[in-house]
C-alpha positions as CSV (number, residue, x, y, z in Angstrom):
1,X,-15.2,34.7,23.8
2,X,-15.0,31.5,25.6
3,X,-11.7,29.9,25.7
4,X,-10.8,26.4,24.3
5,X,-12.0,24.3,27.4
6,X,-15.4,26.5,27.7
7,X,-15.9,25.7,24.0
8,X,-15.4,21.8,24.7
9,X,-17.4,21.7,27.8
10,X,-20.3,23.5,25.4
11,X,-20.2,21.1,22.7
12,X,-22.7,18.8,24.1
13,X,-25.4,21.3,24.5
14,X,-25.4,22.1,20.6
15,X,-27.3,20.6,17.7
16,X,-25.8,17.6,15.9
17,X,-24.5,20.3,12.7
18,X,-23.9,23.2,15.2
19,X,-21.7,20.8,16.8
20,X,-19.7,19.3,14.5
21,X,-19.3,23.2,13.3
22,X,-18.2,24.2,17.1
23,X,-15.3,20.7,16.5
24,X,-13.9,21.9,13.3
25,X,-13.6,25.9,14.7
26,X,-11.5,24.0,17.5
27,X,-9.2,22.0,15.7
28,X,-8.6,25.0,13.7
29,X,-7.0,26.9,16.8
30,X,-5.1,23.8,17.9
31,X,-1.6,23.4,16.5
32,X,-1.6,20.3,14.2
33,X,1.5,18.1,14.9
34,X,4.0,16.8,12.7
35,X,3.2,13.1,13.5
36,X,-0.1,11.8,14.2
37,X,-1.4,11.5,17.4
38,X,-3.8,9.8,19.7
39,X,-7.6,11.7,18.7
40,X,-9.8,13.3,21.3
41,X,-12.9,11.4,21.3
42,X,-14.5,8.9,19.5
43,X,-16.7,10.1,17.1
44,X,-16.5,9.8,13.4
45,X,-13.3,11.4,11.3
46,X,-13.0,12.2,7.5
47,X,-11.4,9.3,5.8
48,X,-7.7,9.6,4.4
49,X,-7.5,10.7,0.6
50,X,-6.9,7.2,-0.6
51,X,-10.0,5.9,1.2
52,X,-11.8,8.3,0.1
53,X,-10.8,7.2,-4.3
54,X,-11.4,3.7,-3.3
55,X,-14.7,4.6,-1.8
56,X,-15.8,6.2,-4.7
57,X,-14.7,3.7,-6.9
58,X,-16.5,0.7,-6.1
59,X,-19.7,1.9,-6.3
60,X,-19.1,1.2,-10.3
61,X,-16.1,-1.7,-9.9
62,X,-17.0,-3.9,-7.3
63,X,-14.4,-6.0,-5.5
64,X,-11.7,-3.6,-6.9
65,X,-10.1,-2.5,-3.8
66,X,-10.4,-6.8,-2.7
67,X,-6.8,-8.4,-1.4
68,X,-6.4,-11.7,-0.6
69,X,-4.3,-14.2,1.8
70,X,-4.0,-17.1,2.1
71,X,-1.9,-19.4,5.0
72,X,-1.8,-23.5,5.3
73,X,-1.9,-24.7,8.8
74,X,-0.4,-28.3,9.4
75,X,-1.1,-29.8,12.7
76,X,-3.5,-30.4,15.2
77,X,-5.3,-27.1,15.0
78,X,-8.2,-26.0,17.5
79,X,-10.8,-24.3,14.9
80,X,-12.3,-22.6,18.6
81,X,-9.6,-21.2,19.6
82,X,-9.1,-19.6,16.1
83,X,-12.0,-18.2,16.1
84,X,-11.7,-16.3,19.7
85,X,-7.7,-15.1,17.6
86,X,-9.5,-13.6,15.3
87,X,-12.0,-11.9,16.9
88,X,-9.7,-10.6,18.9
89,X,-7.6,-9.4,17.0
90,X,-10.8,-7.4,14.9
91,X,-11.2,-6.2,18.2
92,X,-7.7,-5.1,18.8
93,X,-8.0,-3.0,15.9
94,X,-10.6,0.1,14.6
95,X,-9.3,0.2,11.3
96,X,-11.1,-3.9,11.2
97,X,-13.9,-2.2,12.7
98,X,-14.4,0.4,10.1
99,X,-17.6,1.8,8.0
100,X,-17.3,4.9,5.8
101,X,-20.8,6.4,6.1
102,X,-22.2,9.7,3.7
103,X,-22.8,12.7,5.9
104,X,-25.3,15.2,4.7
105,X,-23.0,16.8,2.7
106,X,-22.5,13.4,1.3
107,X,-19.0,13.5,2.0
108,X,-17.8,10.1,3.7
109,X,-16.9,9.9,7.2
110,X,-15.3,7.1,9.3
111,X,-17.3,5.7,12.2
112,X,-15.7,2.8,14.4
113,X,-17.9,0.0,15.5
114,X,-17.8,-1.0,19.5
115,X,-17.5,-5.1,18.4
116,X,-16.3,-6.8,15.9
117,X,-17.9,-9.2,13.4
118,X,-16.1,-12.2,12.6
119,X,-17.0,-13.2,9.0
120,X,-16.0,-17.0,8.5
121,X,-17.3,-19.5,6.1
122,X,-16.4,-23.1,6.8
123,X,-15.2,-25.9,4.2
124,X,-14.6,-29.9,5.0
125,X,-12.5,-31.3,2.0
126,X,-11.1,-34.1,3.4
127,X,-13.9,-36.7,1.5
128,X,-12.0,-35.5,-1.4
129,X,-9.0,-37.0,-3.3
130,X,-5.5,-34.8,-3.8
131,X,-6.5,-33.5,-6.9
132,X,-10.0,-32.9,-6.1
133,X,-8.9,-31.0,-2.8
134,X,-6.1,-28.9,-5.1
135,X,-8.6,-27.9,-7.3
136,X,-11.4,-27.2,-4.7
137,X,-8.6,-25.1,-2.7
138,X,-7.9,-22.8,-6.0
139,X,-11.1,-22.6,-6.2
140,X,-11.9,-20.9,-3.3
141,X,-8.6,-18.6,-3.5
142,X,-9.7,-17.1,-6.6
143,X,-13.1,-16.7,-5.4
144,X,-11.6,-15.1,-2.2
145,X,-10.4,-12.6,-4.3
146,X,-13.0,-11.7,-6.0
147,X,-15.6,-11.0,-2.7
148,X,-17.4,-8.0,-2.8
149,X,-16.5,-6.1,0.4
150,X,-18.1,-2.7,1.0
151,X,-16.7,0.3,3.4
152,X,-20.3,1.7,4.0
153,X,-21.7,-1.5,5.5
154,X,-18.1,-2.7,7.3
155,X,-17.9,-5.9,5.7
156,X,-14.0,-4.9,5.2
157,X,-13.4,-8.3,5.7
158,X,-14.3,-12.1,5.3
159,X,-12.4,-15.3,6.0
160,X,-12.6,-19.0,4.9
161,X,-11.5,-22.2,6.8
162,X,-10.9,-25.1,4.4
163,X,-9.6,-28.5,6.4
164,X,-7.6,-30.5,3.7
165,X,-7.1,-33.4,5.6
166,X,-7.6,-34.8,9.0
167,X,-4.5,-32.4,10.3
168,X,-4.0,-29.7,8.2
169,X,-6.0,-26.4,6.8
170,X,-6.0,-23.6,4.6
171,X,-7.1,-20.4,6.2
172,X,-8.4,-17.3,3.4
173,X,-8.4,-13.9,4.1
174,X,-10.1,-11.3,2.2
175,X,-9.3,-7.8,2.9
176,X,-10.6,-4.4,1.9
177,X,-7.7,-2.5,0.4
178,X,-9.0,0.9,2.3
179,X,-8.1,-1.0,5.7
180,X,-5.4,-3.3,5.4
181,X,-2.1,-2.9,3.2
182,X,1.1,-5.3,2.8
183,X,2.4,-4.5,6.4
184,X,-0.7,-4.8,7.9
185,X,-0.7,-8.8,6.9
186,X,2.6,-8.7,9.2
187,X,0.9,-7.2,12.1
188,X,-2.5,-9.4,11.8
189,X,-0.4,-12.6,11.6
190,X,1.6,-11.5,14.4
191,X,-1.4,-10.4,16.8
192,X,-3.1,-14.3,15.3
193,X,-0.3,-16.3,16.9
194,X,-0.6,-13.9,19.6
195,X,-4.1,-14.4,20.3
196,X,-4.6,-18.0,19.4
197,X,-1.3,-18.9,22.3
198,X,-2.1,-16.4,24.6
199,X,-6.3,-16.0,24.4
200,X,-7.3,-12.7,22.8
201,X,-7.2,-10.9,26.1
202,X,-3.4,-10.7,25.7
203,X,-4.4,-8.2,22.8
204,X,-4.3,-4.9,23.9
205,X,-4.9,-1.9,21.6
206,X,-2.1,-0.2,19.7
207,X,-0.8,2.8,20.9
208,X,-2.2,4.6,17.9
209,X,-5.0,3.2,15.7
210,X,-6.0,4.0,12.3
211,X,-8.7,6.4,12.5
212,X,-5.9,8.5,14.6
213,X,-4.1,8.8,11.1
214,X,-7.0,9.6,9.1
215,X,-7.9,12.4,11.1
216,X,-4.5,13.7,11.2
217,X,-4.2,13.6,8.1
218,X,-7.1,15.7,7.4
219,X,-6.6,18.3,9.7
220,X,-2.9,18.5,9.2
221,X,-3.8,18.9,5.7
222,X,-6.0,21.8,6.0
223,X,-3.6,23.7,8.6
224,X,-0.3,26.0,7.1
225,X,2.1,23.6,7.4
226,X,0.2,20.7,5.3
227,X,-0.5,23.9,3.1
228,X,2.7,24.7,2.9
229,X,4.3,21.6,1.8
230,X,1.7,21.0,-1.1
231,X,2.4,24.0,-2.8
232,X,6.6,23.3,-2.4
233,X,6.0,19.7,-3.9
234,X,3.6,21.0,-6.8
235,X,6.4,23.1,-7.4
236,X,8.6,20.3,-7.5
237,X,7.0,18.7,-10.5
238,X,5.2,22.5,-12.4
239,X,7.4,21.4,-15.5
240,X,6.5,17.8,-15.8
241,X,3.9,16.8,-18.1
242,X,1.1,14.9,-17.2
243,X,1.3,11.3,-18.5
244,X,-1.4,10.7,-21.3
245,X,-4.4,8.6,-20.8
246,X,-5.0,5.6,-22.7
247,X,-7.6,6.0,-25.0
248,X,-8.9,2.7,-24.3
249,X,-9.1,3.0,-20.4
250,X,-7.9,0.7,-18.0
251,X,-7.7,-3.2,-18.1
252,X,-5.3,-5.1,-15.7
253,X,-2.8,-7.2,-17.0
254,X,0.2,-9.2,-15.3
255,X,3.1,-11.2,-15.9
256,X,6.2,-12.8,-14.0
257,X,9.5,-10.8,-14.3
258,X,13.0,-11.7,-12.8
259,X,16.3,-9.6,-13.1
260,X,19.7,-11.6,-14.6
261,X,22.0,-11.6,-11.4
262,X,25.3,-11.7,-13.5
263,X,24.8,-8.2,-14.6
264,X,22.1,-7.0,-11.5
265,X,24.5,-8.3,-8.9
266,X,28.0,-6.1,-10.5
267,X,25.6,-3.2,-10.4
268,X,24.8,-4.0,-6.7
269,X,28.1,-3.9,-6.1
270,X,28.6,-0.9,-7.5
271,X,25.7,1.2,-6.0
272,X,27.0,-0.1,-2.4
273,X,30.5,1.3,-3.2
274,X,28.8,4.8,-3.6
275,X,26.5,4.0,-0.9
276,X,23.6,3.6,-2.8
277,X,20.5,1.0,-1.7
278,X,19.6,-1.9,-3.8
279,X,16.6,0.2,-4.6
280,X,18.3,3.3,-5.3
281,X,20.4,1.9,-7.8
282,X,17.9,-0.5,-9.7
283,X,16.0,2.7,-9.8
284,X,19.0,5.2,-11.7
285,X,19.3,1.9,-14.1
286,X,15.4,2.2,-14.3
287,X,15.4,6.3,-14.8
288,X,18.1,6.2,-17.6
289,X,15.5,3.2,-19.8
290,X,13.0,6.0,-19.6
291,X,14.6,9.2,-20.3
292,X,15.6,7.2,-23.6
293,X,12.2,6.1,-23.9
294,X,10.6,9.7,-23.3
295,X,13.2,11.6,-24.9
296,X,14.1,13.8,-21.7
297,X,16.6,14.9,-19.4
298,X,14.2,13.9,-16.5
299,X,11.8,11.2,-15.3
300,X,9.6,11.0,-12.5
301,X,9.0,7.4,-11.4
302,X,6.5,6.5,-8.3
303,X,7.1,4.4,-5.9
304,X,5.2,2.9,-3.1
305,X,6.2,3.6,0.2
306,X,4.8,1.6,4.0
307,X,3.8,5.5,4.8
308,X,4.3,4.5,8.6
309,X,6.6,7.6,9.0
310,X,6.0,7.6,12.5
311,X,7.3,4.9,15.0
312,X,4.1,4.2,16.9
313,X,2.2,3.6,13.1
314,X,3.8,0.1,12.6
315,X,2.1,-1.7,14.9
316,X,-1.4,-0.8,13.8
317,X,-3.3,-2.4,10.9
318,X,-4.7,0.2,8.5
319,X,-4.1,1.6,5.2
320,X,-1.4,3.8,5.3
321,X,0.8,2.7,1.4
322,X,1.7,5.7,0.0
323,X,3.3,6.6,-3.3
324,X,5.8,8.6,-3.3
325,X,7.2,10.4,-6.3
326,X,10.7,10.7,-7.1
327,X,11.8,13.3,-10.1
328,X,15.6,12.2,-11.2
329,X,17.9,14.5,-13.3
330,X,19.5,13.4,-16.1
331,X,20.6,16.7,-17.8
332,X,24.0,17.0,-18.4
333,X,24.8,13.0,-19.3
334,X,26.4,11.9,-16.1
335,X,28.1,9.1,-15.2
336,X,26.3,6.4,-13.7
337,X,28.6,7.0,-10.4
338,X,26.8,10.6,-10.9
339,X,23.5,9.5,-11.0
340,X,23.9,7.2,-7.9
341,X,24.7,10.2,-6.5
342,X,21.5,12.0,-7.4
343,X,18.9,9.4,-7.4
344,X,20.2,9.0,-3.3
345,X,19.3,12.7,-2.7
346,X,16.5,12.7,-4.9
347,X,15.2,9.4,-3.1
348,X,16.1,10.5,0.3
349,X,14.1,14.1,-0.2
350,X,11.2,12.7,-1.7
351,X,10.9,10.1,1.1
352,X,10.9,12.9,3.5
353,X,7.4,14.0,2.1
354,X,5.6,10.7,1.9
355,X,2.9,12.3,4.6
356,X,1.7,14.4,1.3
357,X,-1.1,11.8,-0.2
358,X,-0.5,11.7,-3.7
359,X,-4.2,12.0,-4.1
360,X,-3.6,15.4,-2.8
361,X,-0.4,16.3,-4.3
362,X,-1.7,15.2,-7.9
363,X,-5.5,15.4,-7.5
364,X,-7.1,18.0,-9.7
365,X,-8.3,15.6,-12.0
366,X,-4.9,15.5,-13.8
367,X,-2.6,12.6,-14.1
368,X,0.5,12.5,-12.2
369,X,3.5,13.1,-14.6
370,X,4.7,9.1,-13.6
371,X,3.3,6.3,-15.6
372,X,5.3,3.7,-14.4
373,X,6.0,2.5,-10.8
374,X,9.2,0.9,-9.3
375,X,9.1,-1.3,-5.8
376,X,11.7,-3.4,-3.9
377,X,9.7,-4.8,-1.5
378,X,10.8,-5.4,2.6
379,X,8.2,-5.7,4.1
380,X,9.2,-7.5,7.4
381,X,9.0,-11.5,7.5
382,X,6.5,-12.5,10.5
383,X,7.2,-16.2,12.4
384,X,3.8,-17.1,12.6
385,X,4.4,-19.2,15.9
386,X,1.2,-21.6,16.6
387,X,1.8,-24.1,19.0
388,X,2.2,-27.3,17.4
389,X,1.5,-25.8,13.4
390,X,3.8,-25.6,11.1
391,X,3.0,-22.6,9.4
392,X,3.1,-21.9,5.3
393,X,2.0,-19.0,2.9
394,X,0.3,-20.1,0.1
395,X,0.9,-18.1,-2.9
396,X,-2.1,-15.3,-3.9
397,X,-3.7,-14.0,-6.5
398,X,-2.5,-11.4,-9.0
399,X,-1.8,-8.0,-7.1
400,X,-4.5,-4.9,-7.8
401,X,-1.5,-2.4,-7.4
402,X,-2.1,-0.1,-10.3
403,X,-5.8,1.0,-9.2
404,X,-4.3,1.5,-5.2
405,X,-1.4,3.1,-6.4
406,X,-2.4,5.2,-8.8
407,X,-5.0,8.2,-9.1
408,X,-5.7,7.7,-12.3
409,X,-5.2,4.1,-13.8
410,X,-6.0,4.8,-17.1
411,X,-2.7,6.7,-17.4
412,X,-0.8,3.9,-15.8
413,X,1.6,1.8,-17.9
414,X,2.9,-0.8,-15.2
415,X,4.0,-1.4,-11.7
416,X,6.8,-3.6,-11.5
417,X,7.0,-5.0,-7.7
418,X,10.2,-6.7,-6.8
419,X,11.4,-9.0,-4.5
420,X,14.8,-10.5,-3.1
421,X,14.6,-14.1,-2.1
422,X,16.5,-17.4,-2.3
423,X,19.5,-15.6,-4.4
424,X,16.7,-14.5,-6.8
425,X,15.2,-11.4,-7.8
426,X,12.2,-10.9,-9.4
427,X,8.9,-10.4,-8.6
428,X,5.3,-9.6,-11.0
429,X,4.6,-6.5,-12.9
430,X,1.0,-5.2,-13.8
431,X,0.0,-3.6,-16.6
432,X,-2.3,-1.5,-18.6
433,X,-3.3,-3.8,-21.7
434,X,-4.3,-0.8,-23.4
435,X,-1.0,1.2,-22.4
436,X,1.8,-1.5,-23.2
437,X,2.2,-5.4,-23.7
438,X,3.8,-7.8,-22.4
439,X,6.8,-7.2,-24.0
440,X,7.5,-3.4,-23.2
441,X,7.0,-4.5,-19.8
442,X,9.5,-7.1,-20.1
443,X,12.2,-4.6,-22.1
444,X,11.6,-2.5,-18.8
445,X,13.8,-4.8,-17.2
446,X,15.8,-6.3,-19.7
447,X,16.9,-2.1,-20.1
448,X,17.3,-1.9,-16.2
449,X,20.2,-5.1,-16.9
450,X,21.7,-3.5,-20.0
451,X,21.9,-0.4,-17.6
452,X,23.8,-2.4,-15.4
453,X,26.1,-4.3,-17.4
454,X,27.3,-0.6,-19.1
455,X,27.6,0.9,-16.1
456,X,29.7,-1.7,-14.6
457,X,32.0,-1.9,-18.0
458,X,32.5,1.9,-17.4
459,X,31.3,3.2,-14.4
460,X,32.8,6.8,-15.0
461,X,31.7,7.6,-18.8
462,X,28.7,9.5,-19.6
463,X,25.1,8.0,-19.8
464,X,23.2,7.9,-23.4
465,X,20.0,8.9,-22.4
466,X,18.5,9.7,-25.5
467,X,16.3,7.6,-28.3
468,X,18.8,5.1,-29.7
């Protein structure tokens, strides 16, 4: 039987299906790492588990997995030389360069594209006045967000240049979600003002790309130690029920939320004296509203996570959100003190299997025993340094987090993303219309505060977790 190497050097000599046979054989007898690597070759990979939803899912809801960005520019800005940035920095990165394309077996696969194809619409609204301009600028954000992108053909992404006035612009950026996630805006702005000072020759490829991870994942997956973990985190969560549907579907809602900082900032407090995160302590407030909600002694609450587990993953655009779910005991009525306790190990545990897609983890056509999703977002601010341009983010549309996040939206009530800035925190929350309104949403945090202020009161007397 011919060794490893023989079988490589023979690959080129066998049909198309023979060969791609001969790779997976291979791959099979090659220990798959803990941490994704750099592939070998440059042929086309299986897409990671969340690509592979989204892909499915706008064939019947276009622009569903669309995100949106938008930046104003102020100053003497050389539309050129933005143009040769961005291109470079599709260049710079496969995931940019991206089409998922049905195999024979019509299952998807990811094939890379040599160069890139910079999509950019032009605007001139400086014959306008203010309001016209305002208006015209909203406009085009809104429509921004609604572009139909498509995976199969690579349009993955499209841009608009809007100039406002004589010096100052509005650049648009429409993303596919199966690409580009929230830290990937951090590392496209930063390779931008790289590009646009430096020429796009400055922008060399990351150390791992992409299309690396999604075939990692895959055959990591499909080896005895991906194995292995699914089954230990299925039996993680074997006695939680799976959360109902709504009968009515899915319909997006969202709303504005903020946290009171009298009684959120004493509960800080509190959760740092027991060395407890921000996160991990609105989180034990959040678990105890809906164990009295639900009834039970336990919740499971998901909660996105960056998914770059690996140090050479964070400089590389690409899809790689996860959620992660976190199942938090309440038996036994402990103190809040207690329950910081718990919800760090339970936090801290669950984190260290965010390589497990919940796709995967929860994909039999089931709904995952969560129906509500908890974020404190961190993602790294990014100095956008253009010469000369002062530099602003303009705000964007309302989030599509509930159809990334979850496998099955329908089953979704809400995902309440967070956010601590200017001595505030708050944030939006999105909804199922036909799961909850406005107002249970709302009493979500409104609980998470009355949590708080309890807690705070008496810090070492046992939680009510049941219906009250």
């Amino acid at each position: 039987m011919a060794g490893p190497a023989g079988l490589e050097g023979a690959l080129a000599a066998l049909p198309e299906a023979k060969r791609e046979l001969a790779r997976l054989m291979l791959a099979a007898r090659r220990p798959v790492p803990a941490h994704p690597a750099p592939r070998s070759g440059a042929g086309p990979v299986p897409p990671t588990a969340l690509q592979t939803r989204l892909w499915r899912r706008e064939r019947t809801h276009p622009a569903v997995a669309t995100g949106s960005h938008a930046l104003r520019l102020t100053g003497p800005l050389d539309p050129r030389r933005l143009d040769r940035a961005l291109t470079g920095v599709l260049r710079r990165h496969e995931a940019l360069r991206t089409r998922l394309v049905r195999s024979t077996a019509d299952q998807p696969r990811l094939h890379v594209d040599e160069e890139p194809v910079l999509r950019l619409t032009r605007a001139d609204l400086t014959g306008f006045t203010a309001q016209a301009v305002a208006e015209r600028t909203a406009l085009q954000l809104t429509e921004s967000a609604s572009t139909v992108l498509d995976l199969e053909t690579g349009r993955t992404s499209a841009f608009r240049l809007l100039r406002t006035a004589p010096d100052e612009h509005v650049l648009i950026l429409a993303s596919h979600l199966a690409v580009f996630d929230g830290w990937s805006s951090g590392v496209f702005l930063a390779d931008l003002a790289a590009g646009y000072r430096e020429g796009p020759d400055a922008l060399t490829p990351p150390e791992l790309q992409f299309p690396d991870y999604a075939d990692w994942q895959h055959r990591w997956l499909a080896g005895p130690d991906g194995t292995a973990e699914l089954a230990r985190r299925r039996a993680v969560f074997a006695a939680d029920p799976p959360a109902p549907r709504a009968r009515g579907g899915f319909e997006r809602g969202h709303l504005p939320v903020r946290l009171a900082r009298g009684p959120v900032d004493a509960g800080l407090e509190l959760g740092a004296a027991e060395g407890a995160t921000p996160f991990m302590t609105l989180l034990a407030a959040l678990a105890v509203v809906l164990a009295r909600r639900d009834g039970r002694t336990s919740v499971v609450i998901g909660t996105p996570a960056a998914g770059r587990f690996a140090a050479p993953l964070e400089g590389a655009v690409g899809q790689y959100t996860t959620v992660v779910p976190i199942r938090l005991d309440l038996a036994g009525g402990p103190a809040f003190r207690e329950l910081l306790h718990r919800t760090r190990t339970a936090v801290a545990d669950a984190l260290a299997h965010q390589r497990l897609p919940v796709d995967v983890l929860f994909g039999d056509g089931t709904p995952p025993p969560y129906n509500v999703l908890f974020a404190l977002h961190n993602y790294p601010a990014v100095p956008l340094d253009l010469p000369g341009i002062e530099v602003g983010q303009l705000p964007g549309p309302p989030a599509r987090h509930l159809e990334l996040y979850s496998p099955d939206p329908a089953a979704a009530l809400a995902c309440v993303g967070l956010v601590e800035r200017d001595g505030e925190i708050g944030g939006t929350a999105e909804y199922n219309r036909h799961m909850a309104t406005p107002e249970d949403v709302r009493g979500l945090l409104t609980g998470i505060e009355e949590v708080l202020d309890r807690a705070v009161a008496a810090p070492g007397s046992p939680l009510v977790t049941a219906r009250h």
